[in-house]
C-alpha positions as CSV (number, residue, x, y, z in Angstrom):
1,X,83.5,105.8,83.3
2,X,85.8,107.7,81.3
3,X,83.1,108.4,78.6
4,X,80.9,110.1,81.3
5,X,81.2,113.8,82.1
6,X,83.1,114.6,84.8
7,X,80.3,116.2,87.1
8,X,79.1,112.4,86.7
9,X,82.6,111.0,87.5
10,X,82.8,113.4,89.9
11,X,79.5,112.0,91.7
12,X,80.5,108.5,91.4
13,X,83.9,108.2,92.5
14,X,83.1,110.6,95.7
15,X,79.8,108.1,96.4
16,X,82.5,104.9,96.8
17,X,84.6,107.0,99.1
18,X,81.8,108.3,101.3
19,X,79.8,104.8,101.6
20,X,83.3,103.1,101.5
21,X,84.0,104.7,105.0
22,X,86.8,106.5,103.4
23,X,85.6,110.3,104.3
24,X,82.9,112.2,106.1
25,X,79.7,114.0,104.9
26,X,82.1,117.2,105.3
27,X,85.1,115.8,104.6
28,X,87.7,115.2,101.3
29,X,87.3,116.5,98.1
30,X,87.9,115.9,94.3
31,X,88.9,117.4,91.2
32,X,89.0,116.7,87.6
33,X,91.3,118.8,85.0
34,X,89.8,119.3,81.8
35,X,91.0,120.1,78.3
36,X,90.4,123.7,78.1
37,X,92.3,124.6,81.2
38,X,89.2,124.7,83.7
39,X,89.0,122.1,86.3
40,X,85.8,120.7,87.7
41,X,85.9,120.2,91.8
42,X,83.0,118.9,94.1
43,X,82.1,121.9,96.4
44,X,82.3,123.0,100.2
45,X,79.6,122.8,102.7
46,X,77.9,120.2,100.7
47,X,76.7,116.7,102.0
48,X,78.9,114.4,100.3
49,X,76.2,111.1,100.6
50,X,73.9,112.7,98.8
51,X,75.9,114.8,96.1
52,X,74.7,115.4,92.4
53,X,76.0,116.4,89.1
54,X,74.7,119.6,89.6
55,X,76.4,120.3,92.7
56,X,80.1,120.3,91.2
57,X,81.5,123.6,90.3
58,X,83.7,124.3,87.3
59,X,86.6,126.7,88.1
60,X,88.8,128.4,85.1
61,X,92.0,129.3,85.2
62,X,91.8,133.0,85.9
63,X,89.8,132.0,89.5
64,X,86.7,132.6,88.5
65,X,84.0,129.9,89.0
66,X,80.3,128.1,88.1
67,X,78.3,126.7,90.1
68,X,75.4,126.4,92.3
69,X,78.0,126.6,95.3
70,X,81.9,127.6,96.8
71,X,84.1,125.5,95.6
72,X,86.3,123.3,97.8
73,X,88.4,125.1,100.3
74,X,91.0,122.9,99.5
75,X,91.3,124.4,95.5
76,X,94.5,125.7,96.5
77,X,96.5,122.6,96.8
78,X,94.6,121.2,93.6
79,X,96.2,124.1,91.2
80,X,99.1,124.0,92.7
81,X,99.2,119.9,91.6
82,X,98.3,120.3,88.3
83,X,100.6,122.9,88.1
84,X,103.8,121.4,89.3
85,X,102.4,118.0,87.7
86,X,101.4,118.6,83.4
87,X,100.9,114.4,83.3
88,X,98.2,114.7,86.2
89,X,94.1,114.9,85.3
90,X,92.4,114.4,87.9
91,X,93.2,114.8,92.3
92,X,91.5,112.8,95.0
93,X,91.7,113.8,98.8
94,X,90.2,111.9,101.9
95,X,90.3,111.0,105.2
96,X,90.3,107.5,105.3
97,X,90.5,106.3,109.2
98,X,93.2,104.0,108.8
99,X,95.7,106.4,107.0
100,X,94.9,109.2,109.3
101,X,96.2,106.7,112.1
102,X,99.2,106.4,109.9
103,X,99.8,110.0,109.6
104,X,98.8,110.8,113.4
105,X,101.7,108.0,113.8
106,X,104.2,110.0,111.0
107,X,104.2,106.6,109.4
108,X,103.5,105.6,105.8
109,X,101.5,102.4,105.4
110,X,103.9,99.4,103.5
111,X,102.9,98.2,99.9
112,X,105.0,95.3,99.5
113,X,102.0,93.3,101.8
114,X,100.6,92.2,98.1
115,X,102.0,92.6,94.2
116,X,99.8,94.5,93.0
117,X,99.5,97.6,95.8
118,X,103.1,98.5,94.9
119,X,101.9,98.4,91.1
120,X,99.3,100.4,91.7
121,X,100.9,103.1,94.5
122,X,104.2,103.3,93.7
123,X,106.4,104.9,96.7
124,X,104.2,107.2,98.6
125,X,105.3,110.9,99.7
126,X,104.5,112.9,102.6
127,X,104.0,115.9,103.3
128,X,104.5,117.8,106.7
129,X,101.7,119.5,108.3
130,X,100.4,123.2,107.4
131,X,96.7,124.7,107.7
132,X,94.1,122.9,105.7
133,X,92.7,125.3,103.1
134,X,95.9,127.8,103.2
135,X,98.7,128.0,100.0
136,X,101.3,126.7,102.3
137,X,99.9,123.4,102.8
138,X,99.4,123.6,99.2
139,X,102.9,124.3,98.1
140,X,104.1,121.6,100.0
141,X,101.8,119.3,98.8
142,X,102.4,119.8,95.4
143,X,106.4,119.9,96.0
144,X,105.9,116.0,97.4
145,X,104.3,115.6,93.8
146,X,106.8,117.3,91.8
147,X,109.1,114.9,93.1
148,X,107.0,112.2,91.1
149,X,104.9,111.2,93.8
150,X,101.9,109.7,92.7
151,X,100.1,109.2,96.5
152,X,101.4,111.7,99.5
153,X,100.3,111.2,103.0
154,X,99.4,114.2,104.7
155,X,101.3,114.8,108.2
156,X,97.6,114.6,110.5
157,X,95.2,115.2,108.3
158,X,94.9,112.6,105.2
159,X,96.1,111.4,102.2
160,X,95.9,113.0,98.4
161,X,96.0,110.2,95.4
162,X,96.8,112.0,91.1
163,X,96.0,110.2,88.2
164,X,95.9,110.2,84.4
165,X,92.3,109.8,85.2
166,X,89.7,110.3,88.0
167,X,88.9,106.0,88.4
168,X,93.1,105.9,88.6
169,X,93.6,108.0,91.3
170,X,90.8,106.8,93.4
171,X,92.1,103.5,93.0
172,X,95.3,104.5,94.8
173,X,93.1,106.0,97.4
174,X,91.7,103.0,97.9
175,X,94.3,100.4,97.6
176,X,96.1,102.3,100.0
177,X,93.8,102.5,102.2
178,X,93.3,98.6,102.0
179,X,97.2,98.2,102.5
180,X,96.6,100.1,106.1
181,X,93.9,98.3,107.3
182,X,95.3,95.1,106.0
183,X,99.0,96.3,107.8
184,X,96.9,97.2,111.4
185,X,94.7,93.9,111.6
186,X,98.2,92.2,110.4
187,X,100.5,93.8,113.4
188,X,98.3,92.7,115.9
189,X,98.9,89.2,115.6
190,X,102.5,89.3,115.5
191,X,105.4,90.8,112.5
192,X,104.5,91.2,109.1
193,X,106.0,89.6,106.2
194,X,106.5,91.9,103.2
195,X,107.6,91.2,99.2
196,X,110.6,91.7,97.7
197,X,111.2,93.7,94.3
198,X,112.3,90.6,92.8
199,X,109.4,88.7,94.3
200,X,107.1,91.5,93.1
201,X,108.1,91.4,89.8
202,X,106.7,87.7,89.6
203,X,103.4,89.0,89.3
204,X,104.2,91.0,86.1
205,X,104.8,88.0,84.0
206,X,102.2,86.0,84.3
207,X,100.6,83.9,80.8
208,X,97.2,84.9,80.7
209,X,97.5,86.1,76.5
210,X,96.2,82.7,75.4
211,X,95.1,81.7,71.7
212,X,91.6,83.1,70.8
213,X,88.4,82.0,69.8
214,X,85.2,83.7,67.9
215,X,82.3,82.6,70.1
216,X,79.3,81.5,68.1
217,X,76.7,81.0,70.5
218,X,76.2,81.2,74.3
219,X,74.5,78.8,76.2
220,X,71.8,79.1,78.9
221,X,74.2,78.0,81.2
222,X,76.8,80.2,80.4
223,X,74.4,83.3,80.8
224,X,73.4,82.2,83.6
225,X,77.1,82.2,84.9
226,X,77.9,85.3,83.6
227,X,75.0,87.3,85.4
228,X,76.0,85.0,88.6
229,X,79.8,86.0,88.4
230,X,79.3,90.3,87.9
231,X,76.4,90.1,90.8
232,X,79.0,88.6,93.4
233,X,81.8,90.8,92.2
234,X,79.9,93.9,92.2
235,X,78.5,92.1,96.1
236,X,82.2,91.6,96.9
237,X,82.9,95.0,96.5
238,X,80.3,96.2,98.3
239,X,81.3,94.2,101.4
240,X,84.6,95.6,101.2
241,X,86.0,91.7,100.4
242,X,87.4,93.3,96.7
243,X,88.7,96.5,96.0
244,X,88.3,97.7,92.4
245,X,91.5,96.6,91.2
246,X,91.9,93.5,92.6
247,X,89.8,90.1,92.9
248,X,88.9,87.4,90.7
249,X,85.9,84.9,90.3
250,X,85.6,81.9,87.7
251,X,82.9,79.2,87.4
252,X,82.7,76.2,85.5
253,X,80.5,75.8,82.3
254,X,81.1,72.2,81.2
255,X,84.4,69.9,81.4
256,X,85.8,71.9,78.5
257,X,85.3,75.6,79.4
258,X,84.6,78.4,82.1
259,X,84.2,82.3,82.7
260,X,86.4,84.2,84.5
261,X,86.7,87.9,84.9
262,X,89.2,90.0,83.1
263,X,92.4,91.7,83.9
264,X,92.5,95.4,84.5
265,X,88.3,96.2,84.5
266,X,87.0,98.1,87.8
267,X,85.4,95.4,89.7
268,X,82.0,97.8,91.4
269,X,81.1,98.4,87.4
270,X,81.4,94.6,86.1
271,X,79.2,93.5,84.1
272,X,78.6,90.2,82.7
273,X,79.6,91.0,78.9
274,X,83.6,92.0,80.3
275,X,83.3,88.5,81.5
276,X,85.6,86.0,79.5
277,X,85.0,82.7,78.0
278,X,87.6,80.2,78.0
279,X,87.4,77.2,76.3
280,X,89.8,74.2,75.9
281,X,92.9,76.7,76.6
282,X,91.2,79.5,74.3
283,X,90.1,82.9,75.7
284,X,86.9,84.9,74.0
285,X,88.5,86.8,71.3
286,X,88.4,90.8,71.7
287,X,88.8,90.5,75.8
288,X,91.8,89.6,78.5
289,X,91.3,86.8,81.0
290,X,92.8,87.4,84.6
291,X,96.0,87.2,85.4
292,X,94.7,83.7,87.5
293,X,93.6,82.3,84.2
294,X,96.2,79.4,84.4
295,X,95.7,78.6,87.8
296,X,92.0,78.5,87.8
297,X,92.7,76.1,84.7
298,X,94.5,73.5,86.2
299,X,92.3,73.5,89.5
300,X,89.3,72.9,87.1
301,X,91.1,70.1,85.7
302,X,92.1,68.3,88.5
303,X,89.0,68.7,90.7
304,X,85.7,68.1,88.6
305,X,83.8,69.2,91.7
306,X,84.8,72.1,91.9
307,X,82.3,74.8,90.2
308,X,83.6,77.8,91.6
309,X,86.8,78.8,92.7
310,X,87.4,82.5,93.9
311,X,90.6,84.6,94.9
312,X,90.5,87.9,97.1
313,X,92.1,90.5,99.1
314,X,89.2,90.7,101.8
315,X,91.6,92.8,104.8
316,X,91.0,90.6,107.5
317,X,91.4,87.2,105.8
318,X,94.5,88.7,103.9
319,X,96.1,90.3,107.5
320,X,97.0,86.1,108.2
321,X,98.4,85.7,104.3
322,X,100.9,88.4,105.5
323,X,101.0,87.3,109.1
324,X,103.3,83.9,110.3
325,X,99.8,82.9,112.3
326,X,97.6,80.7,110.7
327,X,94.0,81.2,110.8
328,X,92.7,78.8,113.6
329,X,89.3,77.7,112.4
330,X,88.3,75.5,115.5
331,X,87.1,78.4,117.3
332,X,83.7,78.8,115.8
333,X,81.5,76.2,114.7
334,X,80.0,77.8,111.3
335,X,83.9,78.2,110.6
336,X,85.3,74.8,110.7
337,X,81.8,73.5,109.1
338,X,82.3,75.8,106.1
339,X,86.5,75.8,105.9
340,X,87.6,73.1,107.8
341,X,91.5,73.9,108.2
342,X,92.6,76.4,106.0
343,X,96.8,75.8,104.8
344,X,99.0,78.6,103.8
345,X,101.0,78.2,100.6
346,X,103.9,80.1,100.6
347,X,104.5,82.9,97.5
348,X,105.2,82.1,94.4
349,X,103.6,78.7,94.2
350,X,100.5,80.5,92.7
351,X,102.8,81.7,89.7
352,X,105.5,78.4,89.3
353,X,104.0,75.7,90.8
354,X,100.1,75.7,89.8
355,X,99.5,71.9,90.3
356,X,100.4,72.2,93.9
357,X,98.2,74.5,94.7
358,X,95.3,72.4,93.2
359,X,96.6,69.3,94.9
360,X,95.9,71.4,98.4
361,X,92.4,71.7,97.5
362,X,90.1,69.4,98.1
363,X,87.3,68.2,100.2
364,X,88.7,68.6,103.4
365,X,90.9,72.1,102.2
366,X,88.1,74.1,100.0
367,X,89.9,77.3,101.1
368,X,93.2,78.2,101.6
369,X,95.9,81.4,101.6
370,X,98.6,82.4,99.2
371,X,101.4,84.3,101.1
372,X,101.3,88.3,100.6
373,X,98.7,87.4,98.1
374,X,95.2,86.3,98.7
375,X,92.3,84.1,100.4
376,X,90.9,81.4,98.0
377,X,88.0,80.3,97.9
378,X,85.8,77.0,96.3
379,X,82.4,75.8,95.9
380,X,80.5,73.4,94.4
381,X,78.5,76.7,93.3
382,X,79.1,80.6,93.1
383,X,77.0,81.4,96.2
384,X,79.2,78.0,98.0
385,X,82.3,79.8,96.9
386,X,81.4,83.3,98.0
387,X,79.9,82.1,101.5
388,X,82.9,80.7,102.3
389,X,84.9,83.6,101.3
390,X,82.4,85.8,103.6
391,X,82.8,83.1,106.3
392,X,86.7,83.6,106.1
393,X,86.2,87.0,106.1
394,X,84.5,86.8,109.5
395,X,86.1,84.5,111.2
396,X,89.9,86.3,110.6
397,X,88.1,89.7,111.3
398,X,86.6,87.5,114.7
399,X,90.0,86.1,115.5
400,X,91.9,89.8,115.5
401,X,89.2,91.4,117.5
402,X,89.1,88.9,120.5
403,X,93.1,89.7,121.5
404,X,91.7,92.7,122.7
405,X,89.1,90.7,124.5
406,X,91.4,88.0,126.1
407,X,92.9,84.5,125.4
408,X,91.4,82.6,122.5
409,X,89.6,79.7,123.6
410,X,89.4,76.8,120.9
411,X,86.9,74.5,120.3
412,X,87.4,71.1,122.0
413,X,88.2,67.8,120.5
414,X,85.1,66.0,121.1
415,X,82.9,69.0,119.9
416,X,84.8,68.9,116.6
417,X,84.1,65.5,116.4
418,X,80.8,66.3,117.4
419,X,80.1,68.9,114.4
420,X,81.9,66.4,111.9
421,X,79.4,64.1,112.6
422,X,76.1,66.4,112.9
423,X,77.6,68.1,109.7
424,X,79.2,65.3,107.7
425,X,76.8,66.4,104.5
426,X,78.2,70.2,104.6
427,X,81.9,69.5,104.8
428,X,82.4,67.4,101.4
């Protein structure tokens, strides 16, 4: 993306916030400083669903401006950013439902739910309320930024993301914006548990820099895999079960190797060339395996049934890995058939103790959840994996929803029974 011009950047990044149910036709806006001084800003009045390259306008520093329409009412807050703010390229404002609840409530949605949130965040500002569109709300704006601020809430009104780059501050946008929903669901089935600095900093030292390998040839197989692994990434995203910086999905080639994805890459834009070979403890030379590299490893090795073993943030799923509940299953047949009990393994053991979380896999524990962390998922194929993980998905986001409804009724003893038996060939 960063190769593109940014009236295409532009165009992209606002399409994921509008069909990601982040802002409205009318709503949010984005800008994009450039090297000579000008900065390049979606307009006002326009329909943000169906907004093209030609539609940005390019605005210079003297006020003066290009375009087929007004720029953005909210160009005052913008400059004043990039004013107070040299390091800072590009500015992304929205209205994302969940952190206007959090700024209705003059609360600020908590980043220590998973490692890399706080990573990707840092502390969040706020700023108190003032007219939208006026200099005042952009003066205090940009003062919650001059303080270092890289994400500001906005007192009833939003939330405003910087970045070195136009992909980096939308991913704050959205990772926040996961953190609240995940936060909400989370609260409603009891307190929340939250990560520790120390604990956090686990996540930064993870061995995925293993010896490389030139790649000779690529089999059938392994093409096959790699077209398999970016469509269900690029699907995950789509379904809101991976955000762009976070998600990872591996399947098996042979008893000696397997693909993963690769640290650091936007997930939506995947494609199957940034996927990574691994081969007898050897990554693809020229390219980064994910952080879960290790893990993924020793699951392989110790379950050759396995083919596919993926690890998300979906919000729902993830609202129990932060939650002291455990996900009850037995409440809806497709979910016990497909997951069966699903364990939670507290934090940590997915960095220090990776043969324990293989040995709780298995046939009657294909899924399971890391604490603060994720919903893991395996198969016997990619589409077995990612079912399940949609399946999880559902039946968490099923399980939140019906405590507004009543008690939760489980299924009974003898029905289990019954669905083991009508069902025996699915749940191996």
């Amino acid at each position: 993306m960063h190769l593109s011009h940014p009236r295409q950047q532009l165009v992209q990044i606002m399409s994921r916030i509008y069909y990601g149910g982040m802002t409205t036709l009318s709503g949010g806006n984005l800008s994009i400083l450039d090297d000579d001084g000008s900065l390049w800003i979606t307009p006002s009045s326009v329909d943000k669903g169906k907004l093209t390259p030609n539609d940005i306008v390019q605005v210079w520093p003297d006020g003066s401006s290009k375009g087929l329409h007004r720029p953005s009412t909210e160009l005052p807050f913008h400059r004043a950013i990039y004013a107070h703010r040299p390091d800072v390229r590009a500015v992304v404002h929205a209205h994302a439902p969940a952190l206007v609840s959090f700024s209705i409530a003059r609360q600020i949605p908590d980043t220590n739910i998973i490692p890399q949130a706080r990573r990707i965040c840092g502390r969040v500002g706020y700023a108190p309320y003032a007219l939208p569109g006026s200099e005042a709300l952009g003066q205090r704006i940009a003062s919650a930024f001059a303080e270092g601020y890289d994400v500001v809430l906005l007192e009833n009104h939003g939330v405003v993301t910087v970045g070195g780059s136009l992909l980096e501050a939308f991913q704050r946008l959205e990772t926040l914006d996961f953190c609240a929903r995940t936060q909400m669901y989370a609260q409603k089935l009891g307190p929340i548990t939250t990560l520790s600095e120390a604990q956090i900093a686990q996540f930064d030292h993870r061995d995925n820099l293993l010896p490389s390998f030139e790649v000779i040839r690529h089999s059938s197989r392994e093409r096959e895999l790699r077209e398999q692994i970016a469509d269900i990434v690029q699907r995950a995203c789509r379904r809101q079960l991976m955000i762009s910086t976070e998600g990872v999905v591996s399947a098996r080639i042979d008893v000696d190797s397997f693909l993963i994805t690769p640290t650091g890459r936007d997930r939506p834009s995947l494609s199957h060339e940034d996927i990574v070979l691994i081969r007898q403890g050897q990554r693809e030379a020229g390219k980064t395996p994910s952080r879960s590299v290790r893990l993924h490893e020793v699951i392989y090795r110790r379950h050759p049934t396995i083919q596919c073993i993926i690890t998300a943030q979906s919000p729902y799923a993830t609202a129990y890995a932060i939650s002291p509940q455990l996900m009850d299953t037995k409440t809806i047949p497709e979910s016990y058939i497909m997951l069966l009990d699903v364990p939670k393994l507290p934090y940590g053991t997915q960095f220090h103790d990776l043969e324990s979380v293989a040995e709780q896999l298995g046939p009657q524990h294909p899924v399971l959840l890391i604490q603060n962390d994720c919903v893991l998922t395996t198969g016997s194929s990619v589409l077995q994996a990612f079912d399940r993980l949609e399946v999880a998905e559902f039946t968490a986001r099923s399980l939140i929803e019906a405590l507004s409804v009543g008690p939760m009724v489980p299924i009974g003893e003898q029905e289990l029974r019954d669905l083991e038996r009508a069902f025996a060939h699915l749940m191996q």
